[in-house]
DRENGU-436430 format. One record per residue (C-alpha): residue number from 0; x, y, z. Coordinates in steps of 0.2 Angstrom, whole numbers, plus 5000, padded with zeros to 4 digits. Example, Ala and Ser with C-alpha at 12.3 -4.5 7.8 and 13.67 -1.06 7.14 Angstrom:
resi_east_north_up
0_5062_4978_5039;
1_5068_4995_5036;
//
This chain:
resi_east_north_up
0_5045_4962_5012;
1_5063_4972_5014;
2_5060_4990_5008;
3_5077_5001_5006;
4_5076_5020_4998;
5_5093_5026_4989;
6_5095_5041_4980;
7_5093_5040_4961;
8_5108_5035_4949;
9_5110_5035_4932;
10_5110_5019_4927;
11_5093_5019_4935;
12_5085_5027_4918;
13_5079_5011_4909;
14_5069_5003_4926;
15_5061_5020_4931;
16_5056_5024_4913;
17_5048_5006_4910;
18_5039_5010_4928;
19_5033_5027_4925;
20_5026_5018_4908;
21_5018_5005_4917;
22_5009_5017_4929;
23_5003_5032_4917;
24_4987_5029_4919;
25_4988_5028_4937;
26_4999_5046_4939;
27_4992_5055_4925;
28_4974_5062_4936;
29_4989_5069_4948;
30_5005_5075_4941;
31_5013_5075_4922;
32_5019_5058_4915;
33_5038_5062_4910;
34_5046_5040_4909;
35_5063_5051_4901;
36_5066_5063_4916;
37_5078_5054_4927;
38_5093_5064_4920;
39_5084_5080_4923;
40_5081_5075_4937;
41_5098_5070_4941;
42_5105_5087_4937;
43_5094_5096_4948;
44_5100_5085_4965;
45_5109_5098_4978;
46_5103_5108_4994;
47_5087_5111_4989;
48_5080_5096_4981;
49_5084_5075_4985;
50_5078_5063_4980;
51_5074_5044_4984;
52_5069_5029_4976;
53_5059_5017_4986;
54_5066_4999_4981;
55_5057_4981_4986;
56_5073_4974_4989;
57_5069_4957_4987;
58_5059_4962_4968;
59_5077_4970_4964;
60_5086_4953_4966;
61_5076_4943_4954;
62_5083_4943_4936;
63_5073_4950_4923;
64_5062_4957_4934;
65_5058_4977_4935;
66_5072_4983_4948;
67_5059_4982_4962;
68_5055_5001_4959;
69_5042_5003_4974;
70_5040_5023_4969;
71_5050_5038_4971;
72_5049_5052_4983;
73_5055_5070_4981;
74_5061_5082_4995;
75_5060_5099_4987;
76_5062_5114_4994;
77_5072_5113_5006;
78_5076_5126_5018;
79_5088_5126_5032;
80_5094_5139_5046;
81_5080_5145_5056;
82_5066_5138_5046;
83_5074_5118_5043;
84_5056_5114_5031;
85_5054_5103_5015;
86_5039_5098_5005;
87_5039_5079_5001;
88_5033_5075_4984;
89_5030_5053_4978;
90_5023_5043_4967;
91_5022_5024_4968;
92_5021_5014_4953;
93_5011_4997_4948;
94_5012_4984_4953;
95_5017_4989_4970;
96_5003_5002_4973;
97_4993_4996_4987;
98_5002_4983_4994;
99_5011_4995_5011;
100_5028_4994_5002;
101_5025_5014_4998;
102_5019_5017_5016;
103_5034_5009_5023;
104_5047_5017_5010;
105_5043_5034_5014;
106_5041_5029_5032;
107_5061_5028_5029;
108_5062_5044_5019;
109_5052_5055_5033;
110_5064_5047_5045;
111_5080_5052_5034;
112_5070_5072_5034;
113_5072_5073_5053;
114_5088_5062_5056;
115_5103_5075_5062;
116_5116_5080_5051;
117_5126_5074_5043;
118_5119_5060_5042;
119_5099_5065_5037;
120_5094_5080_5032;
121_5090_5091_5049;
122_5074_5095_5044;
123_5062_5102_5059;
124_5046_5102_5046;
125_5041_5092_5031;
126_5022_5096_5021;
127_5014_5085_5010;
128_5003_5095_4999;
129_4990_5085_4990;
130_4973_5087_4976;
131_4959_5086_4985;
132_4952_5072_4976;
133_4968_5062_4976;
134_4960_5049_4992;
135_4974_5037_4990;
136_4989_5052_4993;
137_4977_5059_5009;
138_4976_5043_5015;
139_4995_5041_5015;
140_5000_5057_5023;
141_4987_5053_5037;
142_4994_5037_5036;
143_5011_5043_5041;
144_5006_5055_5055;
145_5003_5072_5045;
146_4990_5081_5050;
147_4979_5093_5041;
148_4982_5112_5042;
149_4974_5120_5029;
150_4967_5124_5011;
151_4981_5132_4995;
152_4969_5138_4982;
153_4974_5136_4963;
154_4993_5130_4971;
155_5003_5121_4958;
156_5001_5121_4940;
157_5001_5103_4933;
158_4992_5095_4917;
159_4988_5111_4910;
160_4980_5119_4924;
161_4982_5127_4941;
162_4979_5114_4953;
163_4971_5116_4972;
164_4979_5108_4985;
165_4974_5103_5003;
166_4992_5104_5014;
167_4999_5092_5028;
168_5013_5093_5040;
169_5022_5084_5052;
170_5038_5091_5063;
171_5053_5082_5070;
172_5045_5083_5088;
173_5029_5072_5084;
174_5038_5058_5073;
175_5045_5047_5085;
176_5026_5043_5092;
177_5021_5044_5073;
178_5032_5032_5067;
179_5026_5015_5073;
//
């Protein structure tokens, strides 16, 4: 399987709607079900927020099919000078889920965070903040060398509700024996 990640366009609307749709019920225990907010998402793109579509590139190809749309990942605030941090936000959609095309998409997307400018974005630091009952999300940041470093009480408010979270991270330093 070819895996690529590309930053979101707008003619990308329809497939990432018809995916969200698709995978409601497999989002919805974790964050808010929105299939129309691409454009939104769109307009927000700049120095503190990007972006990526994780595509299964040989998915995308076949006519008719569902653009290949593996998942999306978000790198939201971002933080340079002194500090050079983001948090990465994703969600993968079905059918994909499951199948190691997520794992290797955001392989790509961690690599992009640490890459030098101005070609990546520089980063030193990336978190992953996840529910603690969200085995498959803890998995995956293990899965791609985070490691554990604490406990945010009542962190994020999503689905109606302040939302703990256990948090992750992983520096520049420690990806290149991470990423195999």
């Amino acid at each position: 399987m070819r895996i690529s990640i590309r930053e979101p366009r707008a003619g990308d609307a329809e497939n990432h709607r018809a995916a969200i749709l698709r995978s409601g019920a497999h989002l919805r225990p974790w964050n808010p079900v929105e299939p129309d907010a691409l454009p939104g998402l769109l307009r927000r793109q700049g120095d503190g927020l990007r972006t990526y579509l994780i595509v299964d590139d040989d998915e995308a190809r076949n006519a008719g099919g569902d653009g290949g749309l593996v998942g999306t990942c978000n790198v939201a605030n971002i933080v340079l000078g002194r500090f050079r941090n983001a948090a990465l936000g994703y969600d993968s959609y079905l059918p994909y889920a499951g199948t190691g095309r997520m794992s290797r998409g955001l392989r790509l997307v961690v690599a992009q965070c640490f890459a030098v400018q101005p070609h990546g974005l520089g980063l030193h630091r990336l978190e992953i903040n996840v529910q603690p009952d969200n085995v498959r999300s803890i998995a995956m940041a293990r899965r791609l060398g985070f490691r554990h470093e604490g406990f945010s009480p009542r962190m994020l408010f999503i689905n109606d509700a302040w939302r703990d979270h256990e948090r992750f991270a992983l520096t520049a330093d420690e990806w290149p024996a991470q990423a195999g």
